[in-house]
Each structure stands twice: as structure tokens, then as C-alpha cells.
PDB file with one MODEL, atoms N, CA, C and O in Angstrom:
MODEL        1
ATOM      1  N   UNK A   1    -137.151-100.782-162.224  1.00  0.00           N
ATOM      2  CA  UNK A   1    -137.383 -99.409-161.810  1.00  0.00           C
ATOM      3  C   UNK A   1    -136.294 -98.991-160.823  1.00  0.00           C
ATOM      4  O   UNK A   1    -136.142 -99.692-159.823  1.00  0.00           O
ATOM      5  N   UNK A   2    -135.540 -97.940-161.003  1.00  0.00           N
ATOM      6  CA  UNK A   2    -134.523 -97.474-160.152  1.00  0.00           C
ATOM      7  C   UNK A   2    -135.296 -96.776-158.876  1.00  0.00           C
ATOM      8  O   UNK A   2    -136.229 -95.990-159.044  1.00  0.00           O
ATOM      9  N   UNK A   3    -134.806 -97.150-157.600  1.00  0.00           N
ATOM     10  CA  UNK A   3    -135.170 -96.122-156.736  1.00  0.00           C
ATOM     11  C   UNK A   3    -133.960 -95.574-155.699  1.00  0.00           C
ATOM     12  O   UNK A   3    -132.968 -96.204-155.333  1.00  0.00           O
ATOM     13  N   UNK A   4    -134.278 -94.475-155.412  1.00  0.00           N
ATOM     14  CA  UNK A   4    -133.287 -93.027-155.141  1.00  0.00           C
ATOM     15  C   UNK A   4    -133.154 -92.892-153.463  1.00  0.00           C
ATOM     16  O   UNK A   4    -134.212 -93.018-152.848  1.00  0.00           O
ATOM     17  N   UNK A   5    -132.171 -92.694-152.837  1.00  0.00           N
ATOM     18  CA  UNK A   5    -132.060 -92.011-151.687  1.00  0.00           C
ATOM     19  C   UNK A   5    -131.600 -90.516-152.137  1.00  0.00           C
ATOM     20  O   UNK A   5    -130.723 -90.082-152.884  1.00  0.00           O
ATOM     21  N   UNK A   6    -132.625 -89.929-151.314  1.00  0.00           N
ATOM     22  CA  UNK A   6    -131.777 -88.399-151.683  1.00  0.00           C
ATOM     23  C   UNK A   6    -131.354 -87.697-150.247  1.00  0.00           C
ATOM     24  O   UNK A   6    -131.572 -88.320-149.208  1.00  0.00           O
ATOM     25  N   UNK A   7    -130.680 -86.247-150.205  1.00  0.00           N
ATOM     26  CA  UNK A   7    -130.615 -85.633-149.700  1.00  0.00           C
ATOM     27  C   UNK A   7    -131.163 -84.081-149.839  1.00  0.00           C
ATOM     28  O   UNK A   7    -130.763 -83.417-150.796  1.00  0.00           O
ATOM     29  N   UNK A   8    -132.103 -83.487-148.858  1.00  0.00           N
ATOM     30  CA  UNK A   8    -132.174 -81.844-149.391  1.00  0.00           C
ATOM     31  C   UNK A   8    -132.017 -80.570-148.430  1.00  0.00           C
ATOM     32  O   UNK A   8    -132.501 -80.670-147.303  1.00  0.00           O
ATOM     33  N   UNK A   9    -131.587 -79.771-148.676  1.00  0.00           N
ATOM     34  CA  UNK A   9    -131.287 -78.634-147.880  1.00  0.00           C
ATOM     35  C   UNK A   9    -132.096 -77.830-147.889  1.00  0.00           C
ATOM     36  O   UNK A   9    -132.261 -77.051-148.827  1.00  0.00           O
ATOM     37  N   UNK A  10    -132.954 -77.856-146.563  1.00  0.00           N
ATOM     38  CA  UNK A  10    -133.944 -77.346-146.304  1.00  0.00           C
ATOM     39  C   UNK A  10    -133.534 -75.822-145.918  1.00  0.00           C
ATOM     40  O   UNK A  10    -132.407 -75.584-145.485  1.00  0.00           O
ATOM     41  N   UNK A  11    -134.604 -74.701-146.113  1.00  0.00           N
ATOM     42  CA  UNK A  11    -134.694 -73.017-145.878  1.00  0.00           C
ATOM     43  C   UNK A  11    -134.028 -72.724-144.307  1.00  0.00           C
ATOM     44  O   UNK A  11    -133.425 -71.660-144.169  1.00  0.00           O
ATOM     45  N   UNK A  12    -134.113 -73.481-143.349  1.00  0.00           N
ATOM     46  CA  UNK A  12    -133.522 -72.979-142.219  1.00  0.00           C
ATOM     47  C   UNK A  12    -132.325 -74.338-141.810  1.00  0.00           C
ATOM     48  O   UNK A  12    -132.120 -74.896-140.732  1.00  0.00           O
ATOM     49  N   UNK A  13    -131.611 -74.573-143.343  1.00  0.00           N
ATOM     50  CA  UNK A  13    -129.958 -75.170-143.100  1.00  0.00           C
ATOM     51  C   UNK A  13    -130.205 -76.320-142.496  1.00  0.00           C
ATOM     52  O   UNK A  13    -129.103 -76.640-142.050  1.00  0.00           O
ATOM     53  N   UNK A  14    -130.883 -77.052-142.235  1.00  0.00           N
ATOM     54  CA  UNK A  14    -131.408 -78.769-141.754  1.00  0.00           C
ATOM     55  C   UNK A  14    -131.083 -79.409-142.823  1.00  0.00           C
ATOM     56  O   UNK A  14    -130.927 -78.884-143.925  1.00  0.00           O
ATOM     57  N   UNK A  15    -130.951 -80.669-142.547  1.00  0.00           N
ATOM     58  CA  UNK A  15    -130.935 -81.723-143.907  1.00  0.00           C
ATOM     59  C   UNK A  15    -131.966 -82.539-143.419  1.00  0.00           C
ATOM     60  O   UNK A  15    -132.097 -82.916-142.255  1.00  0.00           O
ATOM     61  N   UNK A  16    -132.879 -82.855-144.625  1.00  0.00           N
ATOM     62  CA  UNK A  16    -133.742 -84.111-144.763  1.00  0.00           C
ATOM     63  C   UNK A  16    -133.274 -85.151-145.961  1.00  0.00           C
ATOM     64  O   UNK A  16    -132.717 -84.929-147.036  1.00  0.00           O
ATOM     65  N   UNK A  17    -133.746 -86.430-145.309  1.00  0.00           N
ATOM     66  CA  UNK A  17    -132.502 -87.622-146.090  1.00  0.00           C
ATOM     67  C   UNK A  17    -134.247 -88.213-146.141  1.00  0.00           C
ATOM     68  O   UNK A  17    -135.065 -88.228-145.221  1.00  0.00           O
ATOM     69  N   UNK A  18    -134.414 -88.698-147.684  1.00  0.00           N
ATOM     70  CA  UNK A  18    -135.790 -89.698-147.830  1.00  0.00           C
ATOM     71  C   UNK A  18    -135.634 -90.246-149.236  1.00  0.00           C
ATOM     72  O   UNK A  18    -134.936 -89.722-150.104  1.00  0.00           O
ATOM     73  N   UNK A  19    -136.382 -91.398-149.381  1.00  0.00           N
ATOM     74  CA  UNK A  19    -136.344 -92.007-150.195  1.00  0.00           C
ATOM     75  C   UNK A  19    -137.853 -92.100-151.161  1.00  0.00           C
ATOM     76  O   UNK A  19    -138.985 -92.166-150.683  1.00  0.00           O
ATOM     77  N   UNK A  20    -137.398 -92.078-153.021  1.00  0.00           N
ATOM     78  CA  UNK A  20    -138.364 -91.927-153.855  1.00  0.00           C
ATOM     79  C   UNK A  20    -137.365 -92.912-154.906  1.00  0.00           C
ATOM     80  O   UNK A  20    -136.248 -93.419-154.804  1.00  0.00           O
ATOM     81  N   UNK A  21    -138.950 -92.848-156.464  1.00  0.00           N
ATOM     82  CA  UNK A  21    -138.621 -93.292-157.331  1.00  0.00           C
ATOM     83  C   UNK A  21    -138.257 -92.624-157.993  1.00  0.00           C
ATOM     84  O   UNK A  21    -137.279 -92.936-158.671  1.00  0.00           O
ATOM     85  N   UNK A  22    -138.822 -91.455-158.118  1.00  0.00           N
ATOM     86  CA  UNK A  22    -139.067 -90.192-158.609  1.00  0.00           C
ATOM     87  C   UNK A  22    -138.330 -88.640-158.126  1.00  0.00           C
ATOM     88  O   UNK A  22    -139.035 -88.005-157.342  1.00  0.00           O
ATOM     89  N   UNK A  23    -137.378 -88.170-158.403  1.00  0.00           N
ATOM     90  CA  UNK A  23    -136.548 -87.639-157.408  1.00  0.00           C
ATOM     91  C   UNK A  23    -137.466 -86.256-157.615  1.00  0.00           C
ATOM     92  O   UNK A  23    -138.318 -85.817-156.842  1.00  0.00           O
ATOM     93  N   UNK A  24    -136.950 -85.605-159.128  1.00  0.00           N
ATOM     94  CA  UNK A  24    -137.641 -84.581-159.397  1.00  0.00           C
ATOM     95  C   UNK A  24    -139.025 -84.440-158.658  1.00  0.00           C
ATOM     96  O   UNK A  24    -139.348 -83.490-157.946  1.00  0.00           O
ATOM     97  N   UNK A  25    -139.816 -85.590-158.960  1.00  0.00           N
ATOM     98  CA  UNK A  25    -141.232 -85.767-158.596  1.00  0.00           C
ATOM     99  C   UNK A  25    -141.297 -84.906-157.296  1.00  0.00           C
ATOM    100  O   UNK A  25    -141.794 -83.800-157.088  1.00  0.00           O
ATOM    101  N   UNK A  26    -140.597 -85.821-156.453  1.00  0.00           N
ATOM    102  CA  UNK A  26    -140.496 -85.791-155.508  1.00  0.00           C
ATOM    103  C   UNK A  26    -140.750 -84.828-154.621  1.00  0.00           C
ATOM    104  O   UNK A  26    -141.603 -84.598-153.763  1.00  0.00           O
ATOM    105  N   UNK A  27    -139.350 -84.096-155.246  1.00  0.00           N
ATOM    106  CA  UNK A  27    -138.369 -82.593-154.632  1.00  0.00           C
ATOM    107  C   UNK A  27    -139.674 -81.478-154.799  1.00  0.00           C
ATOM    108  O   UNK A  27    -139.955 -80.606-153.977  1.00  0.00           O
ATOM    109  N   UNK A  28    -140.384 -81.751-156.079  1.00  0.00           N
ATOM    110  CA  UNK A  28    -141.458 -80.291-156.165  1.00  0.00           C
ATOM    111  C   UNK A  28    -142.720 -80.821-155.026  1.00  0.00           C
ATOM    112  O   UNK A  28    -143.648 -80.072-154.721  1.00  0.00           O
ATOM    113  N   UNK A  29    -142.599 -81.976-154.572  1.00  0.00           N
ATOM    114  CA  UNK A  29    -143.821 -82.191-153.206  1.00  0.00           C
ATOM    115  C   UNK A  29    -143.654 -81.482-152.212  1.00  0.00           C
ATOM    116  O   UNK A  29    -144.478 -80.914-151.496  1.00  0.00           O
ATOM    117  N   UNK A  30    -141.882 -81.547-152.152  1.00  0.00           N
ATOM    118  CA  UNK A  30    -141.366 -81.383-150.961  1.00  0.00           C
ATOM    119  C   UNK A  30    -141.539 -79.369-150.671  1.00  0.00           C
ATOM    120  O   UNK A  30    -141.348 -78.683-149.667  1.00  0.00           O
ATOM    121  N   UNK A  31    -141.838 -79.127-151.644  1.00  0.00           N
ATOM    122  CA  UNK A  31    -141.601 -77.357-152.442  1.00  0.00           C
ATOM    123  C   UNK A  31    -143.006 -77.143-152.248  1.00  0.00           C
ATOM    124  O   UNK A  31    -143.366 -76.184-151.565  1.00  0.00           O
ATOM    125  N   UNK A  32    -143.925 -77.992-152.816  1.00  0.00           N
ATOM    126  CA  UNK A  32    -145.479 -77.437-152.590  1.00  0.00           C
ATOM    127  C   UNK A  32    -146.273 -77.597-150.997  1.00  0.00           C
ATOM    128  O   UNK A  32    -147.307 -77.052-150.611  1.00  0.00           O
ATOM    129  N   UNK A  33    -145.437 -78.473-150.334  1.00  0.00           N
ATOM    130  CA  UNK A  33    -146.115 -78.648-148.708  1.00  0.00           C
ATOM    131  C   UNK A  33    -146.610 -79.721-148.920  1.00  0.00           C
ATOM    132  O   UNK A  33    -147.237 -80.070-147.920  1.00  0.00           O
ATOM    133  N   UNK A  34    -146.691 -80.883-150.188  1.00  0.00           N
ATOM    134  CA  UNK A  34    -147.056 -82.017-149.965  1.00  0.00           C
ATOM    135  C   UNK A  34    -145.765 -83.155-149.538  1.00  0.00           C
ATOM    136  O   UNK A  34    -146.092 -84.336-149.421  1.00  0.00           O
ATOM    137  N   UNK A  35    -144.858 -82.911-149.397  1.00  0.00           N
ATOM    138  CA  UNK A  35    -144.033 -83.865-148.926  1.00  0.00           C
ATOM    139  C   UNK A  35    -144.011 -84.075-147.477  1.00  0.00           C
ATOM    140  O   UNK A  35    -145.084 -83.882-146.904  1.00  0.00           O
ATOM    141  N   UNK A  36    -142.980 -84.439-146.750  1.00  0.00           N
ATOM    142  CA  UNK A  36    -143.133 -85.226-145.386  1.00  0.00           C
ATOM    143  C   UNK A  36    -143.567 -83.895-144.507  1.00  0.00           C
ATOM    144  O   UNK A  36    -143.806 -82.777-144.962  1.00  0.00           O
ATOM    145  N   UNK A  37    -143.593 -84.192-143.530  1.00  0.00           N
ATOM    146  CA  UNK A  37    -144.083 -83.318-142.422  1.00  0.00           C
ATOM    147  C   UNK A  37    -143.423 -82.246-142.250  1.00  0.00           C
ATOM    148  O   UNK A  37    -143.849 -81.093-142.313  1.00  0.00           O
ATOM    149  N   UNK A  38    -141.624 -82.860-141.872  1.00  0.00           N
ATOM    150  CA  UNK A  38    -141.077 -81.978-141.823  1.00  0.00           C
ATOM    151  C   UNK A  38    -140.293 -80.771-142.234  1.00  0.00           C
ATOM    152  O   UNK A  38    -139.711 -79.896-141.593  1.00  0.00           O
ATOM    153  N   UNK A  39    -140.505 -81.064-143.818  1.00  0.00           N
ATOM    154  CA  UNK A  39    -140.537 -80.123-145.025  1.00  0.00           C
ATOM    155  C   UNK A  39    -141.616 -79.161-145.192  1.00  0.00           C
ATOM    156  O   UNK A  39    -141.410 -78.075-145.734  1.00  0.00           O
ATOM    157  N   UNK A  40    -142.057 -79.295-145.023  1.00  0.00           N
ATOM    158  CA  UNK A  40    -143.532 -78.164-144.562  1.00  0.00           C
ATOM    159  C   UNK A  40    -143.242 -77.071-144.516  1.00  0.00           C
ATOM    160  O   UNK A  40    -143.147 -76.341-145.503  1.00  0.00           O
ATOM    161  N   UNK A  41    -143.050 -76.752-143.389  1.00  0.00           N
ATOM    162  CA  UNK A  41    -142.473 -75.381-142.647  1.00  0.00           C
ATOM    163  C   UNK A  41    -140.863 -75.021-143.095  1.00  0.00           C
ATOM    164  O   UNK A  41    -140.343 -73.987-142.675  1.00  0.00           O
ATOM    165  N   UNK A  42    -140.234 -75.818-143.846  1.00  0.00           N
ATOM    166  CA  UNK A  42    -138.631 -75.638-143.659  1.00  0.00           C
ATOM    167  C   UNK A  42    -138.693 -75.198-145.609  1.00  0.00           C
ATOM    168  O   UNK A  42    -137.640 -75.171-146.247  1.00  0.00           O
ATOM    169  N   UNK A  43    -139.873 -74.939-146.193  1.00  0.00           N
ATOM    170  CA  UNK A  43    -139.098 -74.562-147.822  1.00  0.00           C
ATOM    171  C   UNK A  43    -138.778 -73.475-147.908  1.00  0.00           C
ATOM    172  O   UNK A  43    -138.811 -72.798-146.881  1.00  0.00           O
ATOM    173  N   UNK A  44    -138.420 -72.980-148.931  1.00  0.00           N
ATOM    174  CA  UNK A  44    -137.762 -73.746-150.334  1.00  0.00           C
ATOM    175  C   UNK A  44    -136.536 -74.891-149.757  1.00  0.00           C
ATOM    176  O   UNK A  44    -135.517 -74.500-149.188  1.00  0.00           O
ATOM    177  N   UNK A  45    -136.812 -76.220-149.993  1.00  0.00           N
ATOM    178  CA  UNK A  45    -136.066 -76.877-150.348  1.00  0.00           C
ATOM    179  C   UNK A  45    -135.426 -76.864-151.216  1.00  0.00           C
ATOM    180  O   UNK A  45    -135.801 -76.427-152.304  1.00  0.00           O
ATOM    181  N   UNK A  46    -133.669 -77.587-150.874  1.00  0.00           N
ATOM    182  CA  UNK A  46    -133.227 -77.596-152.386  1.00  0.00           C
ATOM    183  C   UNK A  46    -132.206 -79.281-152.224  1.00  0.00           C
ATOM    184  O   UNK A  46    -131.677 -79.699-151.194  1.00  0.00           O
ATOM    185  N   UNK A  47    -132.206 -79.844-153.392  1.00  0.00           N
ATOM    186  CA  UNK A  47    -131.261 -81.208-153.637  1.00  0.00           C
ATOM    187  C   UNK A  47    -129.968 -81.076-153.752  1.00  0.00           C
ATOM    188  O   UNK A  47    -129.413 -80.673-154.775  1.00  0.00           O
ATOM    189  N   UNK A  48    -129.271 -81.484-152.469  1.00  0.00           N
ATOM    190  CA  UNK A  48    -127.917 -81.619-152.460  1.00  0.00           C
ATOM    191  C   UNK A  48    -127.622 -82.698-152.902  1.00  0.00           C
ATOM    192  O   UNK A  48    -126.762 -82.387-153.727  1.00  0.00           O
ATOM    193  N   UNK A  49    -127.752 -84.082-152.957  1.00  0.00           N
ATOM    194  CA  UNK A  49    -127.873 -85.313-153.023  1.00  0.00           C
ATOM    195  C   UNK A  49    -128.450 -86.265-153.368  1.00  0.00           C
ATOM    196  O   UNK A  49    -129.551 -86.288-152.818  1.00  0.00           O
ATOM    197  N   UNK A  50    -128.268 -87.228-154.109  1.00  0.00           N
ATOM    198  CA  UNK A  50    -129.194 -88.279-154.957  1.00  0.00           C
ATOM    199  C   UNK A  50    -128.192 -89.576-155.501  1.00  0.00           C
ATOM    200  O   UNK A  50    -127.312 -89.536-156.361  1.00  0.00           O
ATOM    201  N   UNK A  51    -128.658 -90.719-154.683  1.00  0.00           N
ATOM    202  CA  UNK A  51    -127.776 -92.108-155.066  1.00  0.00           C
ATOM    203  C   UNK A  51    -128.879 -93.103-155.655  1.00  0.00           C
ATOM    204  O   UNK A  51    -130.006 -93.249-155.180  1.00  0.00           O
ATOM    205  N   UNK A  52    -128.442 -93.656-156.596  1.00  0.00           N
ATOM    206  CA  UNK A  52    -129.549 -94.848-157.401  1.00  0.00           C
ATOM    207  C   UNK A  52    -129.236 -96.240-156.866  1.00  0.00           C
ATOM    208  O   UNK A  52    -128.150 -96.776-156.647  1.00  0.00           O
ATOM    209  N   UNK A  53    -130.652 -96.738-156.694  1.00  0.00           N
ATOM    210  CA  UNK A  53    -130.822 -98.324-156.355  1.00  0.00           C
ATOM    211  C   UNK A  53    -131.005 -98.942-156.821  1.00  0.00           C
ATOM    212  O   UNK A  53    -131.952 -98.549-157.502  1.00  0.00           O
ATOM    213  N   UNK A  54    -130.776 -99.920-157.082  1.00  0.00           N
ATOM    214  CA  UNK A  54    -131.351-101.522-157.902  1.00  0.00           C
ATOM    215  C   UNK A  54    -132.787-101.466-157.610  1.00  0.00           C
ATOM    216  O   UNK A  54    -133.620-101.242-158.488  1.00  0.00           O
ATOM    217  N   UNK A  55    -133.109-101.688-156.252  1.00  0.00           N
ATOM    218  CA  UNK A  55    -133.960-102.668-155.253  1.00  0.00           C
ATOM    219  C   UNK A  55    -134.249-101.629-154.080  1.00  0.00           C
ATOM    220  O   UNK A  55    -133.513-100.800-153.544  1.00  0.00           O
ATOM    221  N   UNK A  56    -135.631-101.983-153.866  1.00  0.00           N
ATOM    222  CA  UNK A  56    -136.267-100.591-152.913  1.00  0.00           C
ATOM    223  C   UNK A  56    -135.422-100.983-151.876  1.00  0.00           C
ATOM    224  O   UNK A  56    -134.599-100.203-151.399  1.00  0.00           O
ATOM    225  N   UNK A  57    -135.587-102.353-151.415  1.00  0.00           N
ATOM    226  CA  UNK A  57    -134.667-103.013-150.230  1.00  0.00           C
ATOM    227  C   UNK A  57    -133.626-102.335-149.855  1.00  0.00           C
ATOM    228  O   UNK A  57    -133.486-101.791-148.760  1.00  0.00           O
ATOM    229  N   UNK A  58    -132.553-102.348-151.114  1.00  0.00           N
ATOM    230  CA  UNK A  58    -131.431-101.990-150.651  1.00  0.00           C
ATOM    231  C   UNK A  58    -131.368-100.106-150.930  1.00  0.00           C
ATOM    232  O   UNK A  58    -130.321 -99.563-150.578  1.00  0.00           O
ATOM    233  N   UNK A  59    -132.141 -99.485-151.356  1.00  0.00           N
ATOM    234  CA  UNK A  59    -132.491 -97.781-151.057  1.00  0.00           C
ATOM    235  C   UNK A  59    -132.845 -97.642-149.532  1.00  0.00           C
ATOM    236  O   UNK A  59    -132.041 -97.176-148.725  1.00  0.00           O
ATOM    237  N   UNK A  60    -134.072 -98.068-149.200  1.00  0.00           N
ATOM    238  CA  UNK A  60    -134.406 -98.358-147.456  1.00  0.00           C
ATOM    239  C   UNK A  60    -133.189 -98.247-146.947  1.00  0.00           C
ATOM    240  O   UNK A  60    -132.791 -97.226-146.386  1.00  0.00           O
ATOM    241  N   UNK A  61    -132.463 -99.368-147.119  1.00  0.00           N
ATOM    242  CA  UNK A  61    -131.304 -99.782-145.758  1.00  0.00           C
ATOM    243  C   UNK A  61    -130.482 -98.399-145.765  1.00  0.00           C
ATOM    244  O   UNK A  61    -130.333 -97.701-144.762  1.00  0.00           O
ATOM    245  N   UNK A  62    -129.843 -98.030-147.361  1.00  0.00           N
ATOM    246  CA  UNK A  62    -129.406 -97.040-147.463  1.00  0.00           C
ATOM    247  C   UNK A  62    -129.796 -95.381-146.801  1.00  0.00           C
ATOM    248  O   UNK A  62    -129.125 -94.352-146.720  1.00  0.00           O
ATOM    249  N   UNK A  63    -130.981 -95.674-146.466  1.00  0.00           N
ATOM    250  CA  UNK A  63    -131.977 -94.667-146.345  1.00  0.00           C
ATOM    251  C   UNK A  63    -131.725 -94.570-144.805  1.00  0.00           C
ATOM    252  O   UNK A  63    -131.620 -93.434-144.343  1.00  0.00           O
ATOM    253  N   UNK A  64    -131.631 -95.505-144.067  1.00  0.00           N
ATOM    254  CA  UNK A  64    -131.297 -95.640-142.812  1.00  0.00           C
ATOM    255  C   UNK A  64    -129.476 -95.297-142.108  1.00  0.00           C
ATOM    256  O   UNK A  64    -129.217 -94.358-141.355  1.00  0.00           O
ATOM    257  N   UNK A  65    -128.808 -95.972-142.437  1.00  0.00           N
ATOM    258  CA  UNK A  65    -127.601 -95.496-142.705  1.00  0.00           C
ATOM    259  C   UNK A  65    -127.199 -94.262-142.989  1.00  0.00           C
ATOM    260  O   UNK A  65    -126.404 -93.671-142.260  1.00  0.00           O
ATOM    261  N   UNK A  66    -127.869 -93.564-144.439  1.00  0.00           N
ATOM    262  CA  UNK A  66    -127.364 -92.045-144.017  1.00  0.00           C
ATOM    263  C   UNK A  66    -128.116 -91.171-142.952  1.00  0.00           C
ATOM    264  O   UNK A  66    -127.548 -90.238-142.384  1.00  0.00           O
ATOM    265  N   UNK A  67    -129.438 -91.522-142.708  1.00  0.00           N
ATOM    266  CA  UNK A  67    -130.327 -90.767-141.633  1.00  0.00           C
ATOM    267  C   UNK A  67    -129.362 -90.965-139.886  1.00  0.00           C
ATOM    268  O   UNK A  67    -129.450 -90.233-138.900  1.00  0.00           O
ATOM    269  N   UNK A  68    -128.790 -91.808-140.015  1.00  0.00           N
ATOM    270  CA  UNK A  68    -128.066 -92.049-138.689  1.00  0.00           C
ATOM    271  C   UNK A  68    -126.517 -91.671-138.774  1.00  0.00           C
ATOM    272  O   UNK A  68    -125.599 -92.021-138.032  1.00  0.00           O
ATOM    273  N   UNK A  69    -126.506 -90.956-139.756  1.00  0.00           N
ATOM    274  CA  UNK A  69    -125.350 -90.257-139.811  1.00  0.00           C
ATOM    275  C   UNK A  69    -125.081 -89.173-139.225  1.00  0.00           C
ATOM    276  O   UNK A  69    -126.138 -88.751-138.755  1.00  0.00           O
ATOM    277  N   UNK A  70    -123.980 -88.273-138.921  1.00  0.00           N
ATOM    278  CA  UNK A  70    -124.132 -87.257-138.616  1.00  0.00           C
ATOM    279  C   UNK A  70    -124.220 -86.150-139.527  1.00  0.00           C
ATOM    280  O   UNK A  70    -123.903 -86.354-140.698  1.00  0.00           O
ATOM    281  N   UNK A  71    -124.672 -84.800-139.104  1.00  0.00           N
ATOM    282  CA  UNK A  71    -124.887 -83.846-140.121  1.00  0.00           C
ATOM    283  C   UNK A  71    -123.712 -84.059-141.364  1.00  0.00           C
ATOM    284  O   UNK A  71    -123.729 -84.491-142.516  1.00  0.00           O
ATOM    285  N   UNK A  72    -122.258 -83.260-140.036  1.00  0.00           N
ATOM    286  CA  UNK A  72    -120.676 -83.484-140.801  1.00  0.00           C
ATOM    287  C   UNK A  72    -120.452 -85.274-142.122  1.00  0.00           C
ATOM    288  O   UNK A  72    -119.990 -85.288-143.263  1.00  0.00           O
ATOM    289  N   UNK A  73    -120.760 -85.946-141.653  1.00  0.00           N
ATOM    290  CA  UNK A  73    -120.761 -86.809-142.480  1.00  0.00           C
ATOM    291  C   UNK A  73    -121.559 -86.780-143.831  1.00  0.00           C
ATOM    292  O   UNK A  73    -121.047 -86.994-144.930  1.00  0.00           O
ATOM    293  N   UNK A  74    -122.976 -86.466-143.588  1.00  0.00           N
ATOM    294  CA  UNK A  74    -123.935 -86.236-144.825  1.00  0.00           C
ATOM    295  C   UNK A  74    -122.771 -85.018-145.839  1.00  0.00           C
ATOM    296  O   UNK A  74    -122.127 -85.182-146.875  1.00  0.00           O
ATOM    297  N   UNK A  75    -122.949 -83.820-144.899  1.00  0.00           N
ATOM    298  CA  UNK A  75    -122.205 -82.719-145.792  1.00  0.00           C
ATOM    299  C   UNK A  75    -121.384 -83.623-146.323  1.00  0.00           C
ATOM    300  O   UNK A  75    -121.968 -84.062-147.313  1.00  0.00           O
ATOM    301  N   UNK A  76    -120.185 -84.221-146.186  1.00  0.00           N
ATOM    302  CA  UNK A  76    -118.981 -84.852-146.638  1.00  0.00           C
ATOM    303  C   UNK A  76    -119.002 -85.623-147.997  1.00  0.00           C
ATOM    304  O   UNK A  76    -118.331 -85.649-149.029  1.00  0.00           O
ATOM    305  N   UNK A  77    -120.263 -86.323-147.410  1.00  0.00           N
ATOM    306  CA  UNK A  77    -121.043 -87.468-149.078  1.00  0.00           C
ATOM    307  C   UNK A  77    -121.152 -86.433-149.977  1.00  0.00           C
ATOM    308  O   UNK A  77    -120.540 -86.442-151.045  1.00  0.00           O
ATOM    309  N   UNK A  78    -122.141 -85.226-149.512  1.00  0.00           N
ATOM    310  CA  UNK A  78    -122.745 -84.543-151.013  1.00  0.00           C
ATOM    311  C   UNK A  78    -121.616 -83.863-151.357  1.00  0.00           C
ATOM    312  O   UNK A  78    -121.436 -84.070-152.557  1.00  0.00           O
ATOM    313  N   UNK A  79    -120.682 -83.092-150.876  1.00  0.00           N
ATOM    314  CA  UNK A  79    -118.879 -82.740-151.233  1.00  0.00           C
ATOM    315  C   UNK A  79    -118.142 -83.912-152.349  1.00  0.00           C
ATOM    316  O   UNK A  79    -117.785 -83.987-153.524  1.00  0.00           O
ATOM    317  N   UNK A  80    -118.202 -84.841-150.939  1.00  0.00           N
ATOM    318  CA  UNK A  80    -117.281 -86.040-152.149  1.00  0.00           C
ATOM    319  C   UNK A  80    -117.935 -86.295-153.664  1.00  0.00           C
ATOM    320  O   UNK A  80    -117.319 -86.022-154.694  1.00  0.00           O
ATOM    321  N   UNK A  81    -119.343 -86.889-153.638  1.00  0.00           N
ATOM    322  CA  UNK A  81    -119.657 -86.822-155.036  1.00  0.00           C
ATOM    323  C   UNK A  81    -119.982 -85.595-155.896  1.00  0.00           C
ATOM    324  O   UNK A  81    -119.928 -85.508-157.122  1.00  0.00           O
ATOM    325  N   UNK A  82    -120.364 -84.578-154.913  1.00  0.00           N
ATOM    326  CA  UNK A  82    -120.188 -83.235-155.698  1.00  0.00           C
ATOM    327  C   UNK A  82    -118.736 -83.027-157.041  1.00  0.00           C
ATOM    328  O   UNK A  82    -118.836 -82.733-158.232  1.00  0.00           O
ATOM    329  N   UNK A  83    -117.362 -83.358-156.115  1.00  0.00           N
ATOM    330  CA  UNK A  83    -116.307 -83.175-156.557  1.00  0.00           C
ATOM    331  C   UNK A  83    -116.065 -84.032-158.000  1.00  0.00           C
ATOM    332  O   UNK A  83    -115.878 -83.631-159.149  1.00  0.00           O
ATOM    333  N   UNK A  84    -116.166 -85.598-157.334  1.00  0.00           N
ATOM    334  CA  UNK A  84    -116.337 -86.690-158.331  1.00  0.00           C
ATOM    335  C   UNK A  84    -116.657 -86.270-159.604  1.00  0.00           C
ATOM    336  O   UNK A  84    -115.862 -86.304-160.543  1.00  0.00           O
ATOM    337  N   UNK A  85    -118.350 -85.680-159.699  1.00  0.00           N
ATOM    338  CA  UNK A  85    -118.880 -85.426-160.604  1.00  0.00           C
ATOM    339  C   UNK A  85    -118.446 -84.164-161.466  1.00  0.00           C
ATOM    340  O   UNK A  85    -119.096 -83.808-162.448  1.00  0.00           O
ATOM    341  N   UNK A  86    -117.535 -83.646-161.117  1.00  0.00           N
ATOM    342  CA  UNK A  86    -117.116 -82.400-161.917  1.00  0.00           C
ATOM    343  C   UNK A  86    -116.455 -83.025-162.826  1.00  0.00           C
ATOM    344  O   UNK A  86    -116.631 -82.648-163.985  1.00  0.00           O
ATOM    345  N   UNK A  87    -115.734 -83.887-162.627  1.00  0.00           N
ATOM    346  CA  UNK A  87    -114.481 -84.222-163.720  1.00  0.00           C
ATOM    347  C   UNK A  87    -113.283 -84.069-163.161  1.00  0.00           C
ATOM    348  O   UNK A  87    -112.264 -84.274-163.821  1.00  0.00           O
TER     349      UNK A  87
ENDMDL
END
């Protein structure tokens, strides 16, 4: 089973960084007020970002690492693979 670190850009320009199996799943929790706390008050969310894991283990660690990032850095990831992915 693959599991996901994502990133999403929350309604008042915050980033929330969390981890699922299920990204889609996920993202519409985060949209209905059932996701984390602090998505609540901050929708419409939207997905800037999404990296695949082997191993929940190594999503977690990942999960930690970008949360202790700085904003400028997160932006930078979802840019760089933004670009990547164009072609």
C-alpha cells in the first residue's frame, strides 16, 4: 500500500503538510470540516503537493522534515516538482 505526504493551500494562504493513504480521500475531509483541526476554519483547501512512500515509516519521517521546513522552502518543493512534471 503506498502512503502519501501531501501539501495543501489553505483559504487564508497557510500551508498544511499531513500525511494519508488516500490523498483524494483525504483532501475532500479536509473540504468537508472532517480533516485536522486546523483545516476547519481555513477551507476551501486546495493540493499543491503530493510525494509517494513505500513504508508509513518512511512518509512519517518525511512528514516531519517538510513540517519543519520553512514556508519559502515548502513553496520551492511544490515549484520544483510542479516544473519537473510539465515536461
Amino acid at each position: 500500500m503506498p502512503h502519501f505526504v501531501y501539501i495543501l493551500l489553505c483559504s487564508d494562504d497557510t500551508l498544511y503538510t499531513g500525511y494519508t493513504t488516500d490523498v483524494g480521500r483525504r483532501v475532500g475531509e479536509h473540504n468537508t470540516g472532517k480533516g485536522a483541526k486546523y483545516t476547519r476554519t481555513r477551507r476551501p483547501v486546495v493540493l499543491i503537493y503530493e510525494e509517494e512512500h513505500k513504508s508509513r515509516n518512511n512518509a512519517l519521517k518525511r512528514e516531519i522534515q517538510i513540517k519543519n521546513m520553512r514556508r519559502s522552502s515548502k513553496l520551492l518543493l511544490c515549484t520544483a516538482v510542479h516544473l519537473l512534471n510539465r515536461g
